[in-house]
N, C-alpha and C positions, 0 to 999 in steps of 0.2 A: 506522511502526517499521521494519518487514522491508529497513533499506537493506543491510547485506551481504547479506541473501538478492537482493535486485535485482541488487547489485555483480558477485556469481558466477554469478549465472542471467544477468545478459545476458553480460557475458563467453564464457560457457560455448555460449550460446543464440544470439547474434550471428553468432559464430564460424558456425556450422552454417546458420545461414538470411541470412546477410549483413549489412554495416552500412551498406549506404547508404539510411538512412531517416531522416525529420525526423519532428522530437518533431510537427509538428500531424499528423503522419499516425499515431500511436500512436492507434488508434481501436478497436482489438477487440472494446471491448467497449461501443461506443457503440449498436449495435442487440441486444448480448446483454443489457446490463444499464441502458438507460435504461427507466425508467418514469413515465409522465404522470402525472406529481402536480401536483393542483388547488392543493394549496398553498408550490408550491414556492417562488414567490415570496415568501410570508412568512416558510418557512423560511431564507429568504435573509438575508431581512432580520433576523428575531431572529438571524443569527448574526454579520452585520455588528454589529447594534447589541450583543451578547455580546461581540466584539472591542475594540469604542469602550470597552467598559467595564473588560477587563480586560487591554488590551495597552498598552504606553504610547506610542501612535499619533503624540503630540506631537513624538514624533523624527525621525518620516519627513518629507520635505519636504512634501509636500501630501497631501490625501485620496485624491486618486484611486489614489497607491501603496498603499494596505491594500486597494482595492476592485482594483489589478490581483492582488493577493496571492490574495485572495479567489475573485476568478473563476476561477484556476488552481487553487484545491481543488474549485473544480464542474466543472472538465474531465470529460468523459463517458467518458473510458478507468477512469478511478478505482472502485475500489471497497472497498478496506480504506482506502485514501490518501484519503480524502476530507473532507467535512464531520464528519463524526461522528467523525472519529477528531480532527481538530482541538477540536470541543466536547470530547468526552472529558480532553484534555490541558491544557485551558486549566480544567476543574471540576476534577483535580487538585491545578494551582498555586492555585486559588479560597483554599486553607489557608494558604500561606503566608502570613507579615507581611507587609503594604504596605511597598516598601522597593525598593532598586536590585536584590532577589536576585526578588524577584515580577515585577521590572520585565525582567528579564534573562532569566528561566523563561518566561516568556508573551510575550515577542517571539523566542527563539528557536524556540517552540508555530510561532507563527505562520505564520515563514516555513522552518522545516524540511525540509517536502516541497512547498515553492509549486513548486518546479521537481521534478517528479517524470515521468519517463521509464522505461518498465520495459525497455527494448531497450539504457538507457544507464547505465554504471557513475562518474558524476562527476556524479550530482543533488545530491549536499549540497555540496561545492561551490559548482558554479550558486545553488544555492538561496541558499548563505552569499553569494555575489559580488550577488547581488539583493537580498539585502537593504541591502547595501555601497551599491549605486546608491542605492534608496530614500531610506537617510537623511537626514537632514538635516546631518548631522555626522557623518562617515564615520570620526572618531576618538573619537568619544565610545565612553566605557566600557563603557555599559551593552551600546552595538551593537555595539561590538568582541565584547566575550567573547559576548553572544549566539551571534553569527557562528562565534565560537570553538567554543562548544556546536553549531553546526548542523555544523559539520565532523566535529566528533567524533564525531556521529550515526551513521557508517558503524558504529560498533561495531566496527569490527576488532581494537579492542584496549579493556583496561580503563580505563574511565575514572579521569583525573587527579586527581582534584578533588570535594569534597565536592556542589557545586552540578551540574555534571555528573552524579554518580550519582541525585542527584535528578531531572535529564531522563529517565539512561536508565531509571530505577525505572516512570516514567507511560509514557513512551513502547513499552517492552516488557513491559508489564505482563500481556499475552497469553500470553506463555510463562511466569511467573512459576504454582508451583504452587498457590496460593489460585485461579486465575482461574475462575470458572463454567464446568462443562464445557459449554450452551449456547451462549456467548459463544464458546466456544473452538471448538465448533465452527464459529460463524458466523466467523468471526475465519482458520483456514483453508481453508475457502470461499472468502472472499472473498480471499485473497494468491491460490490457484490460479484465480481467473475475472481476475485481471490478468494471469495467465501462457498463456489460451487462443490466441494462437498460435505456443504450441512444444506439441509432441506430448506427450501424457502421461503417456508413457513415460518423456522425458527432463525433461519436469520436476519428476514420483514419484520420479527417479535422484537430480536436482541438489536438491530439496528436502530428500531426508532426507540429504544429503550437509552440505549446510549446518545442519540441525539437529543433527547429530552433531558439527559443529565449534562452535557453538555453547555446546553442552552443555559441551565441555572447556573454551570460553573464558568460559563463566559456569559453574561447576558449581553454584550456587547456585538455576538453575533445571535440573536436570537433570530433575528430575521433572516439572515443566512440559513441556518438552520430549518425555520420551518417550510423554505422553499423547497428543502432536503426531504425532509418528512413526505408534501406536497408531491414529490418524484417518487419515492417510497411506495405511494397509494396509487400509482398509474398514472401522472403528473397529467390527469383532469384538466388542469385551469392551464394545460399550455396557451400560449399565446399563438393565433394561427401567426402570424409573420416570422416566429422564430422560425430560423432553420433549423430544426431539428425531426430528425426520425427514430423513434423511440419503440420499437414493438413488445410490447407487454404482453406476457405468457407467465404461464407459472413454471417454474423452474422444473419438476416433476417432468412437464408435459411436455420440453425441448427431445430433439431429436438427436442425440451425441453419436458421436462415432462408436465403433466396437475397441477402439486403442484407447480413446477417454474414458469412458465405461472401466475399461482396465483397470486405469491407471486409479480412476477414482476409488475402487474396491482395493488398491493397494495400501491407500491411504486408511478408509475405513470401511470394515466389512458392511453393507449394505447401501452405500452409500452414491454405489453406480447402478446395484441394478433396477431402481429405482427408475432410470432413465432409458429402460429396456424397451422399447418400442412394443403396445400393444395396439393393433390393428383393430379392437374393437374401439378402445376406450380415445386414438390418438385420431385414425385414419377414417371411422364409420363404418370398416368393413366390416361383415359377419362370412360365416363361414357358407359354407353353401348345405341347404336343409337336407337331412338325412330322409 
Protein backbone atom coordinates (compact mmCIF):
# COMPACT_ATOMS: atom_id res chain seq x y z
CA UNK A 1 0.00 0.00 0.00
CA UNK A 2 2.27 2.92 1.51
CA UNK A 3 3.13 4.17 -2.35
CA UNK A 4 2.81 7.96 -1.82
CA UNK A 5 4.31 7.55 1.52
CA UNK A 6 7.37 5.89 -0.56
CA UNK A 7 6.83 8.62 -3.32
CA UNK A 8 7.43 11.73 -0.59
CA UNK A 9 9.82 9.88 1.73
CA UNK A 10 12.16 9.10 -1.13
CA UNK A 11 11.85 12.28 -2.67
CA UNK A 12 12.20 14.06 0.44
CA UNK A 13 14.96 11.31 1.79
CA UNK A 14 17.00 11.09 -1.57
CA UNK A 15 17.49 14.49 -1.57
CA UNK A 16 19.50 14.46 1.67
CA UNK A 17 21.45 11.14 1.52
CA UNK A 18 21.86 11.12 -2.55
CA UNK A 19 20.35 9.33 -5.52
CA UNK A 20 22.90 7.43 -7.03
CA UNK A 21 21.85 3.97 -5.79
CA UNK A 22 20.44 0.68 -7.71
CA UNK A 23 17.41 -0.86 -6.60
CA UNK A 24 19.77 -4.48 -5.98
CA UNK A 25 21.67 -2.49 -3.51
CA UNK A 26 18.33 -1.48 -1.58
CA UNK A 27 19.24 -3.96 1.11
CA UNK A 28 18.76 -2.36 4.67
CA UNK A 29 16.97 -4.48 5.91
CA UNK A 30 18.36 -7.74 4.60
CA UNK A 31 20.49 -8.55 7.91
CA UNK A 32 17.81 -6.60 10.07
CA UNK A 33 14.81 -8.39 8.97
CA UNK A 34 15.77 -11.73 7.29
CA UNK A 35 14.91 -14.81 9.43
CA UNK A 36 15.74 -18.63 8.76
CA UNK A 37 12.67 -20.09 8.21
CA UNK A 38 12.73 -24.05 7.86
CA UNK A 39 9.73 -23.56 5.89
CA UNK A 40 10.12 -21.00 3.71
CA UNK A 41 10.36 -22.91 0.80
CA UNK A 42 6.79 -24.31 1.07
CA UNK A 43 5.72 -20.85 1.97
CA UNK A 44 6.84 -20.25 -1.37
CA UNK A 45 5.35 -22.45 -2.83
CA UNK A 46 1.68 -22.36 -1.54
CA UNK A 47 1.93 -18.88 -2.51
CA UNK A 48 2.98 -19.57 -6.06
CA UNK A 49 0.45 -22.16 -6.22
CA UNK A 50 -2.34 -19.23 -4.32
CA UNK A 51 -1.48 -17.10 -7.56
CA UNK A 52 -1.87 -20.14 -10.23
CA UNK A 53 -5.21 -20.14 -8.71
CA UNK A 54 -6.38 -16.88 -8.37
CA UNK A 55 -4.60 -14.61 -10.80
CA UNK A 56 -5.34 -15.07 -14.47
CA UNK A 57 -1.65 -16.21 -15.28
CA UNK A 58 -2.91 -17.31 -18.84
CA UNK A 59 -2.14 -13.71 -20.02
CA UNK A 60 1.33 -13.48 -19.46
CA UNK A 61 3.64 -14.99 -21.92
CA UNK A 62 5.13 -17.80 -20.15
CA UNK A 63 5.50 -19.02 -16.55
CA UNK A 64 8.46 -17.96 -15.65
CA UNK A 65 6.94 -14.17 -15.71
CA UNK A 66 4.65 -14.72 -12.57
CA UNK A 67 7.62 -16.58 -10.84
CA UNK A 68 10.03 -13.37 -11.81
CA UNK A 69 6.98 -11.34 -10.31
CA UNK A 70 7.11 -13.62 -7.42
CA UNK A 71 10.57 -13.59 -6.52
CA UNK A 72 10.50 -9.59 -6.36
CA UNK A 73 7.83 -9.82 -3.52
CA UNK A 74 10.59 -12.18 -1.42
CA UNK A 75 13.30 -9.50 -2.13
CA UNK A 76 15.00 -9.16 1.47
CA UNK A 77 14.56 -5.43 1.71
CA UNK A 78 10.63 -5.93 2.02
CA UNK A 79 8.85 -6.07 4.90
CA UNK A 80 5.17 -4.42 4.83
CA UNK A 81 5.76 -5.01 0.61
CA UNK A 82 6.05 -8.36 0.77
CA UNK A 83 4.29 -11.88 0.59
CA UNK A 84 1.76 -11.29 3.06
CA UNK A 85 0.72 -8.38 2.00
CA UNK A 86 0.23 -9.88 -1.50
CA UNK A 87 -1.86 -13.13 0.18
CA UNK A 88 -3.77 -10.50 2.04
CA UNK A 89 -5.05 -8.60 -1.23
CA UNK A 90 -5.44 -11.48 -3.32
CA UNK A 91 -8.16 -13.23 -0.04
CA UNK A 92 -9.69 -9.96 -0.42
CA UNK A 93 -10.62 -10.17 -4.24
CA UNK A 94 -11.15 -14.21 -3.20
CA UNK A 95 -15.16 -12.56 -3.03
CA UNK A 96 -15.60 -11.25 -6.00
CA UNK A 97 -17.55 -12.97 -9.01
CA UNK A 98 -15.35 -14.94 -11.41
CA UNK A 99 -15.32 -12.63 -14.22
CA UNK A 100 -12.94 -9.94 -16.29
CA UNK A 101 -13.44 -7.48 -12.87
CA UNK A 102 -11.78 -10.59 -10.42
CA UNK A 103 -9.48 -11.08 -13.37
CA UNK A 104 -8.34 -7.40 -13.49
CA UNK A 105 -8.34 -7.00 -9.27
CA UNK A 106 -5.82 -9.98 -8.88
CA UNK A 107 -3.54 -9.25 -11.70
CA UNK A 108 -3.27 -5.85 -10.69
CA UNK A 109 -2.75 -7.58 -6.60
CA UNK A 110 -0.07 -9.26 -8.33
CA UNK A 111 2.05 -7.10 -9.83
CA UNK A 112 1.56 -3.61 -7.97
CA UNK A 113 4.57 -3.54 -6.00
CA UNK A 114 6.68 -6.31 -8.00
CA UNK A 115 8.85 -3.38 -8.49
CA UNK A 116 9.11 -1.81 -5.21
CA UNK A 117 12.26 0.53 -4.29
CA UNK A 118 11.83 2.66 -1.10
CA UNK A 119 14.91 5.26 -2.21
CA UNK A 120 12.68 5.58 -5.57
CA UNK A 121 9.47 7.60 -6.31
CA UNK A 122 8.26 5.79 -9.95
CA UNK A 123 7.63 2.03 -8.62
CA UNK A 124 4.08 1.80 -9.96
CA UNK A 125 5.09 2.78 -12.84
CA UNK A 126 7.82 0.28 -13.36
CA UNK A 127 5.70 -2.16 -11.72
CA UNK A 128 2.64 -1.14 -14.41
CA UNK A 129 5.46 -1.13 -17.51
CA UNK A 130 6.39 -4.97 -16.17
CA UNK A 131 3.63 -6.06 -16.30
CA UNK A 132 3.25 -4.55 -19.96
CA UNK A 133 6.47 -6.61 -20.77
CA UNK A 134 5.11 -9.85 -19.14
CA UNK A 135 2.02 -10.00 -21.10
CA UNK A 136 1.15 -11.92 -23.60
CA UNK A 137 -1.09 -9.25 -25.29
CA UNK A 138 0.05 -6.00 -24.14
CA UNK A 139 -3.44 -4.72 -25.42
CA UNK A 140 -5.74 -6.74 -23.94
CA UNK A 141 -8.21 -5.16 -21.51
CA UNK A 142 -7.98 -7.10 -18.78
CA UNK A 143 -3.93 -6.01 -18.47
CA UNK A 144 -4.49 -2.75 -19.79
CA UNK A 145 -6.73 -1.35 -17.00
CA UNK A 146 -4.94 -3.77 -14.58
CA UNK A 147 -1.90 -1.69 -15.41
CA UNK A 148 -4.31 1.28 -15.23
CA UNK A 149 -5.05 0.40 -11.55
CA UNK A 150 -1.22 -0.19 -10.65
CA UNK A 151 -0.56 3.51 -11.75
CA UNK A 152 -3.25 4.61 -9.89
CA UNK A 153 -1.85 3.05 -6.85
CA UNK A 154 0.29 6.08 -6.00
CA UNK A 155 -2.96 7.30 -4.46
CA UNK A 156 -2.17 10.94 -5.03
CA UNK A 157 -5.47 11.42 -5.88
CA UNK A 158 -8.99 9.99 -5.67
CA UNK A 159 -9.71 7.14 -7.41
CA UNK A 160 -11.72 7.24 -10.85
CA UNK A 161 -13.72 4.51 -10.89
CA UNK A 162 -15.72 2.14 -9.05
CA UNK A 163 -13.19 -1.04 -9.48
CA UNK A 164 -10.27 1.21 -8.63
CA UNK A 165 -11.94 2.08 -5.30
CA UNK A 166 -12.13 -1.52 -4.73
CA UNK A 167 -8.15 -1.89 -4.95
CA UNK A 168 -7.71 0.96 -3.01
CA UNK A 169 -10.38 -0.16 -0.27
CA UNK A 170 -7.88 -3.83 0.25
CA UNK A 171 -4.85 -2.25 -0.58
CA UNK A 172 -5.18 0.46 2.28
CA UNK A 173 -7.01 -1.21 4.47
CA UNK A 174 -4.41 -0.46 7.31
CA UNK A 175 -5.33 3.01 7.81
CA UNK A 176 -9.02 2.44 7.29
CA UNK A 177 -10.70 2.85 11.03
CA UNK A 178 -12.09 -0.86 11.61
CA UNK A 179 -8.32 -2.12 11.24
CA UNK A 180 -7.18 -4.38 14.50
CA UNK A 181 -5.07 -2.06 16.42
CA UNK A 182 -2.43 -5.24 16.64
CA UNK A 183 -2.23 -5.33 12.95
CA UNK A 184 -1.94 -1.73 12.93
CA UNK A 185 0.44 -1.74 14.96
CA UNK A 186 2.52 -4.39 13.12
CA UNK A 187 1.56 -2.74 9.92
CA UNK A 188 3.65 0.53 11.15
CA UNK A 189 6.34 -1.32 12.19
CA UNK A 190 6.89 -2.74 9.36
CA UNK A 191 6.48 0.74 6.66
CA UNK A 192 9.27 2.36 9.46
CA UNK A 193 11.93 -0.98 9.23
CA UNK A 194 11.72 -0.30 5.37
CA UNK A 195 12.65 3.25 6.08
CA UNK A 196 15.98 2.30 8.54
CA UNK A 197 18.26 4.11 6.50
CA UNK A 198 17.03 7.66 7.05
CA UNK A 199 17.24 9.01 10.55
CA UNK A 200 14.40 8.72 12.61
CA UNK A 201 13.93 11.92 13.07
CA UNK A 202 13.28 12.73 9.61
CA UNK A 203 11.36 9.89 8.88
CA UNK A 204 8.84 10.54 12.41
CA UNK A 205 8.83 14.35 10.46
CA UNK A 206 8.07 12.91 6.65
CA UNK A 207 5.78 10.13 8.16
CA UNK A 208 3.32 12.10 10.04
CA UNK A 209 3.55 14.55 7.27
CA UNK A 210 2.29 12.35 4.83
CA UNK A 211 -0.47 10.99 7.19
CA UNK A 212 -1.84 14.30 7.67
CA UNK A 213 -2.07 14.64 3.84
CA UNK A 214 -3.55 11.66 3.73
CA UNK A 215 -6.21 12.28 6.05
CA UNK A 216 -7.42 15.36 3.89
CA UNK A 217 -7.20 13.35 0.68
CA UNK A 218 -9.21 10.46 2.31
CA UNK A 219 -11.12 11.95 5.15
CA UNK A 220 -12.96 8.87 5.22
CA UNK A 221 -10.03 7.29 6.97
CA UNK A 222 -9.15 10.04 9.15
CA UNK A 223 -9.66 8.13 12.27
CA UNK A 224 -7.59 5.41 10.88
CA UNK A 225 -5.00 7.63 10.44
CA UNK A 226 -4.70 9.48 13.45
CA UNK A 227 -4.57 6.17 15.46
CA UNK A 228 -1.29 5.98 13.04
CA UNK A 229 -0.05 9.33 13.97
CA UNK A 230 -0.99 8.30 17.92
CA UNK A 231 1.83 5.02 17.22
CA UNK A 232 4.12 7.51 15.57
CA UNK A 233 4.51 9.41 19.10
CA UNK A 234 5.05 6.19 21.29
CA UNK A 235 1.47 4.96 21.03
CA UNK A 236 0.85 6.60 24.81
CA UNK A 237 -2.91 5.90 24.86
CA UNK A 238 -2.40 2.04 24.33
CA UNK A 239 -4.92 0.30 25.75
CA UNK A 240 -3.58 -2.03 28.62
CA UNK A 241 -5.71 -5.24 27.44
CA UNK A 242 -4.23 -4.92 23.90
CA UNK A 243 -1.82 -7.49 23.30
CA UNK A 244 0.76 -5.84 22.16
CA UNK A 245 4.44 -5.14 22.78
CA UNK A 246 5.91 -2.28 21.35
CA UNK A 247 9.48 -0.91 22.54
CA UNK A 248 10.15 2.45 21.73
CA UNK A 249 13.72 3.71 21.28
CA UNK A 250 15.08 6.08 19.06
CA UNK A 251 16.30 4.62 15.89
CA UNK A 252 19.97 6.29 16.38
CA UNK A 253 20.26 4.57 19.81
CA UNK A 254 19.35 0.62 18.46
CA UNK A 255 21.98 -1.65 18.61
CA UNK A 256 22.66 -3.29 14.77
CA UNK A 257 24.93 -5.72 13.84
CA UNK A 258 28.33 -4.92 12.07
CA UNK A 259 26.73 -6.75 8.46
CA UNK A 260 23.60 -4.11 8.86
CA UNK A 261 25.84 -1.12 9.71
CA UNK A 262 27.32 -2.45 6.32
CA UNK A 263 25.01 -2.82 4.32
CA UNK A 264 23.29 0.43 5.57
CA UNK A 265 26.51 2.60 4.57
CA UNK A 266 26.12 0.69 1.13
CA UNK A 267 23.15 2.35 0.65
CA UNK A 268 23.98 5.89 2.00
CA UNK A 269 27.20 7.05 3.26
CA UNK A 270 26.59 7.78 6.82
CA UNK A 271 23.68 6.28 7.32
CA UNK A 272 25.07 3.28 9.40
CA UNK A 273 27.57 4.67 11.25
CA UNK A 274 25.29 6.46 12.93
CA UNK A 275 24.17 3.18 14.66
CA UNK A 276 27.82 2.54 15.89
CA UNK A 277 27.70 1.45 19.38
CA UNK A 278 28.99 4.25 21.84
CA UNK A 279 29.60 2.84 25.31
CA UNK A 280 29.33 6.27 26.79
CA UNK A 281 26.35 7.70 25.31
CA UNK A 282 24.35 3.84 24.76
CA UNK A 283 25.70 1.49 27.67
CA UNK A 284 26.90 4.28 30.83
CA UNK A 285 30.12 3.19 30.60
CA UNK A 286 33.15 5.44 30.98
CA UNK A 287 36.56 4.64 30.62
CA UNK A 288 38.52 3.95 33.44
CA UNK A 289 40.31 7.51 35.09
CA UNK A 290 43.66 8.25 33.94
Amino acid sequence: MERSCENQLAVDLTARHGSGISERNVTANATLNKVMNPTESTSAASLRELVQQSCPVYLLRHSGCGDEALRRWSERHRVWHGPEHLRSLLADFADVPVGDERDILSLAALYHDAIYNPLRADNEDASAALLLRHAADRTNRIVRRAAEIIVASKWNKVPADTLTWRFWEADCKPLAADYPLASRVAYERAIFREYQWASWTTYREKRAEFLRDWAHRFPQQREGVEICLGLLEGLAELRPETNVVWIGCEAELQHLSSSAIRELESIAVGSGSRYVPDTVGIYGLVGDEQ
